[in-house]
Structure formats: C-alpha cells, structure tokens
C-alpha positions as CSV (number, residue, x, y, z in Angstrom):
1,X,-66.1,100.2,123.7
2,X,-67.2,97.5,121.3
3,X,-70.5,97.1,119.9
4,X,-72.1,94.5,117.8
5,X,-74.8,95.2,115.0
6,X,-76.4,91.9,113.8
7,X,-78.5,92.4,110.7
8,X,-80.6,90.2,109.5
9,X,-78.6,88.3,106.4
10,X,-77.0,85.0,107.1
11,X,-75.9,84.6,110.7
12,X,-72.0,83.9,111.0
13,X,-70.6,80.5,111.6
14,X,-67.2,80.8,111.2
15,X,-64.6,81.7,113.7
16,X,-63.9,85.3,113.3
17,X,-67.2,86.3,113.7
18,X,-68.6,84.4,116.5
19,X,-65.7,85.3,118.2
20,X,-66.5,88.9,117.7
21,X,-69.9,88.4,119.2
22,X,-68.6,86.7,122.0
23,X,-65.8,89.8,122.7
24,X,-68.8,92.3,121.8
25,X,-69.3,94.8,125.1
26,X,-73.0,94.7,123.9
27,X,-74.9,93.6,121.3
28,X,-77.8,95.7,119.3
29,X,-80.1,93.8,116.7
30,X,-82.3,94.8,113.9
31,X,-85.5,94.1,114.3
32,X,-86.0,90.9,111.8
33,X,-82.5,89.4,112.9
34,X,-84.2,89.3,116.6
35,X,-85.3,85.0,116.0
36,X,-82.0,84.2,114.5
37,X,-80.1,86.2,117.7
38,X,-82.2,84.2,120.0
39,X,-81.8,81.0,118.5
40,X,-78.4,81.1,118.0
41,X,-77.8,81.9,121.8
42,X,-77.2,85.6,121.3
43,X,-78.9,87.7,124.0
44,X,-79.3,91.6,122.8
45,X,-79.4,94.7,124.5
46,X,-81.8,96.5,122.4
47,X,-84.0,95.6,119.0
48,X,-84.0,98.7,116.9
49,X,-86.5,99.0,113.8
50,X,-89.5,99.5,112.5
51,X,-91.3,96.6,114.4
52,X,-92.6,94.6,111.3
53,X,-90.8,91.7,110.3
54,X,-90.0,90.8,113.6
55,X,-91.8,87.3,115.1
56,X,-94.3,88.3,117.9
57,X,-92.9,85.1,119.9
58,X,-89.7,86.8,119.7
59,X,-90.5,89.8,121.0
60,X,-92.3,88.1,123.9
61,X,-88.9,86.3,124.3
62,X,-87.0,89.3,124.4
63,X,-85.8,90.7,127.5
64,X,-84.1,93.9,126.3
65,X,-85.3,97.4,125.1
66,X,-87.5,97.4,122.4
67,X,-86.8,100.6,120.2
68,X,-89.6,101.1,118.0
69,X,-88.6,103.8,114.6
70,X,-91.5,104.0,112.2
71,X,-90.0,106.3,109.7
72,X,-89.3,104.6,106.5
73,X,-86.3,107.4,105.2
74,X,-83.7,104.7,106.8
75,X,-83.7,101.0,106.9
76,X,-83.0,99.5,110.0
77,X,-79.2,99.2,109.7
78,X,-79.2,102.6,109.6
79,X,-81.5,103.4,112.6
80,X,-79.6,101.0,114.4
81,X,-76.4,102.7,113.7
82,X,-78.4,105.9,115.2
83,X,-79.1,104.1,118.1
84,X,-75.7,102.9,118.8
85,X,-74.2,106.3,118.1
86,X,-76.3,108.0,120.6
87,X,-76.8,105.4,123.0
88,X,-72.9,104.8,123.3
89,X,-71.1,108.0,122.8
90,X,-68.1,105.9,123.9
91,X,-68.1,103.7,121.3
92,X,-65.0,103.3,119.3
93,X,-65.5,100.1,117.3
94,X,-68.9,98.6,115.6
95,X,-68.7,95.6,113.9
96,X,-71.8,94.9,111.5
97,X,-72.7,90.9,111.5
98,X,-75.3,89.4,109.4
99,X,-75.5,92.5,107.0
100,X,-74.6,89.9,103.5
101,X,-76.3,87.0,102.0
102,X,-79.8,85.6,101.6
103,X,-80.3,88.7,99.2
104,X,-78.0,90.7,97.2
105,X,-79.7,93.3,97.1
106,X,-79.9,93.7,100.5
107,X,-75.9,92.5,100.5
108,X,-75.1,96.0,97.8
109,X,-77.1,98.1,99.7
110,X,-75.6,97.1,103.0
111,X,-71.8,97.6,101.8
112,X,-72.4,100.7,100.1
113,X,-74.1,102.5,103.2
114,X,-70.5,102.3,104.7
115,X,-69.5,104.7,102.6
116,X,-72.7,106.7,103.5
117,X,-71.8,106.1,107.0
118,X,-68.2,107.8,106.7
119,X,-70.0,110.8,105.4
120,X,-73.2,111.2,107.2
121,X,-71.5,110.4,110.9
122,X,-68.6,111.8,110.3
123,X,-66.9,108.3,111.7
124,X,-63.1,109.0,111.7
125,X,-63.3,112.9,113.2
126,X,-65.4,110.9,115.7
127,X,-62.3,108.1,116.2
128,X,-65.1,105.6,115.4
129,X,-64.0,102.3,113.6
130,X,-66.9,100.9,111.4
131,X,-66.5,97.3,110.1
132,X,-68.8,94.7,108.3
133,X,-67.8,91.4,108.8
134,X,-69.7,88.1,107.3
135,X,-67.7,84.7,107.1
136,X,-66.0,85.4,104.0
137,X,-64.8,88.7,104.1
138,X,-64.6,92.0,106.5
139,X,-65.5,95.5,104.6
140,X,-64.7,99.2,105.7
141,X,-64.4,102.5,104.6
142,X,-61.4,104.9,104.5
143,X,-61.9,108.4,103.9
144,X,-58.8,109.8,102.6
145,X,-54.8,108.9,102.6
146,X,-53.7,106.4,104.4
147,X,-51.4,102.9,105.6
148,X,-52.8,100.0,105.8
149,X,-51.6,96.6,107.1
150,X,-52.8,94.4,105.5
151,X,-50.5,91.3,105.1
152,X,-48.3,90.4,101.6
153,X,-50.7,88.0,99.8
154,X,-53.8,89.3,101.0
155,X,-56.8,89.5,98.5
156,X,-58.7,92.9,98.5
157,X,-61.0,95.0,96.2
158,X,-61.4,99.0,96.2
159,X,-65.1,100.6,95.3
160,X,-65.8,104.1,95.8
161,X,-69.6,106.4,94.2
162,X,-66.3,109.3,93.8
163,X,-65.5,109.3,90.0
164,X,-63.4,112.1,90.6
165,X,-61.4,110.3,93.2
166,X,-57.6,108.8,92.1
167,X,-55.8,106.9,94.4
168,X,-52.0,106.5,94.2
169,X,-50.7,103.1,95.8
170,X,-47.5,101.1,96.8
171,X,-48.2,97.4,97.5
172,X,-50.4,96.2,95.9
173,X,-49.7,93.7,92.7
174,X,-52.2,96.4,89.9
175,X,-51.6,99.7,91.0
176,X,-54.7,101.9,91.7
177,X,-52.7,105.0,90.0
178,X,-55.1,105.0,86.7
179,X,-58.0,103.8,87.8
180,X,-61.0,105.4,87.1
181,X,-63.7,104.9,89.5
182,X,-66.5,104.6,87.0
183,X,-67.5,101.0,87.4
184,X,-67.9,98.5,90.3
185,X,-65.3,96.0,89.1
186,X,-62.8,98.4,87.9
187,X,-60.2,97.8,91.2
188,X,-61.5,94.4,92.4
189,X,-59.3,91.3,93.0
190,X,-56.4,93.1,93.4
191,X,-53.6,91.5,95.9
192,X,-51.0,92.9,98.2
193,X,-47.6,92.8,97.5
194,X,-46.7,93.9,100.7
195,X,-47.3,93.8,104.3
196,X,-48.2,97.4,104.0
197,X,-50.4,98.8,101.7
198,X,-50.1,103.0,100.9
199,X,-53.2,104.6,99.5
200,X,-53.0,108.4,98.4
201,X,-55.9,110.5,97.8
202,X,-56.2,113.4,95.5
203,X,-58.9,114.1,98.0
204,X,-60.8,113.0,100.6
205,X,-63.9,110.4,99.7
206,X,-65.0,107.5,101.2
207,X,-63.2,104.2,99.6
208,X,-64.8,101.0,100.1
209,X,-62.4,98.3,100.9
210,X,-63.4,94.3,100.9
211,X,-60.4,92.0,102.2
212,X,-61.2,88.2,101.2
C-alpha cells in the first residue's frame, strides 16, 4: 500500500510528484496544507493536526475525517506519520509531498525528522519505505549497509546527526571513507560513478540521503 503525506510547503508541479499523487492508494494531509490540497484538485482521506492554521472554509469543504491532535510535543508531519502508521498497518511506501520550501526552517526540520523517523518507527524492521519528494529532489533515510541504485552520473549528498558513524563506499566520484560527519556540508555534492552505489557502515545510524 501507498500513501501520500502532503505537508504544507510548496505544492509540487513537476511531473514526478503529481504523478505520485495521482498513483497514491490514499492521501492524508496536514492540517494547513488542507486549502492548497483542495485547490489543487487533491481530495484527502483524513486532515491530521492540531486544527489551527487550517481555513474554516476548508474544513467546511472537506469531506474526509477530520483528526484533531492538540499536543504540541510533535508537529504535524509527525502526527500525521502516527496516523498513517496506525491507520494503515499495510502500508509499505509513504511518500512526503509539500514538506520543502516557503521556509527553510521548516525545509531542515522536515528532512532531518527522517532520520528521526528511521529511529523512532523502527521503518526498515517494519519493511516500510519512507520518502520526501519536492520538485527538485527526493530524500530518504538508510539505516545501516547497503546497495543502492542510483544511476552513473547521478548527483547526491549524505547527512547524518551520528559523528561516530564512517561510511566506506564504491561509486561514488569523493569517497565517503574519511569523512567525518561533523558538519552539514561535509559529504554534499558528491556524484555517482556508478550505476550502483555500496555504502558500508561501521554501525548502524540513520544516513540522510538527497538525490538532485
């Protein structure tokens, strides 16, 4: 099962990710993102959030469940993510839309819960596949050693919050081998040299990866 989590950055426009909507097997929203859904066409099965930056003439619009969380610990990314989890325990691919843009704080924040999300839901022991994908890029997490096909000449930067994590690669044009992780920009706009890209952990941690 496929499930859709539009946030409430800039609303896609490109091809990828309207297509991803359109293949979605539903669609949940986060509460402020409800006008642009609507607008755009895009017909929810569920709001999920706190209830106050949502328009009231969307809400009145909206046909689907309304899932009201008040606490303030998580933003609503994250409660929707709870939502989804329980709601579909079938779910084996969620694709976050909208999370980037507008603000970049909101944009860090956003990228860096994946790695929260690898941790706290245990994603992989649950066979769920977590992606965030805007018009210019699709992000996800990998947890320990790996493949990954990625296609020779594709652009793509690691980030992980693990200092103690080293990664050992083959294909990729700067190998990861001496990196220390103790900066954002220490493994950015790096390029595969290879259709497949080999990542090896000394242990596992979540690993941010951003493919252009």
């Amino acid at each position: 099962m496929n499930i859709v989590i539009l946030a409430a950055g800039e609303f896609p426009r490109k091809a990828y990710p309207i297509y991803i909507i359109g293949q979605a097997d539903a669609i949940v929203c986060c509460d402020s993102a409800l006008a642009a859904a609507l607008k755009h066409g895009v017909q929810p099965v569920a709001v999920v959030g706190d209830m106050d930056s949502v328009p009231k003439a969307a809400l009145r619009q909206f046909g689907g469940e309304v899932v009201r969380v008040a606490e303030q610990d998580d933003n609503d990314l994250t409660k929707a993510m709870k939502y989804v989890l329980e709601k579909y325990p079938d779910v084996t691919e969620i694709t976050i839309l909208g999370a980037t843009g507008k603000r970049e704080a909101h944009t860090v924040g956003n990228l860096s819960l994946l790695m929260e999300y690898e941790k706290s839901f245990a994603l992989s022991a649950r066979g769920v596949n977590v992606q965030m994908v805007s018009d210019h890029s699709t992000a996800f997490v990998v947890g320990d050693s790996c493949s990954l096909s990625l296609g020779e000449g594709r652009a793509v930067s690691f980030f992980t919050c693990d200092q103690s994590l080293n990664v050992k690669s083959r294909g990729l044009e700067w190998p990861l081998d001496d990196v220390v992780f103790d900066n954002w920009w220490k493994a950015t706009l790096n390029r595969a040299t290879a259709d497949e890209v080999s990542l090896q952990f000394n242990h596992p941690a979540p690993l941010l990866i951003i493919l252009d």
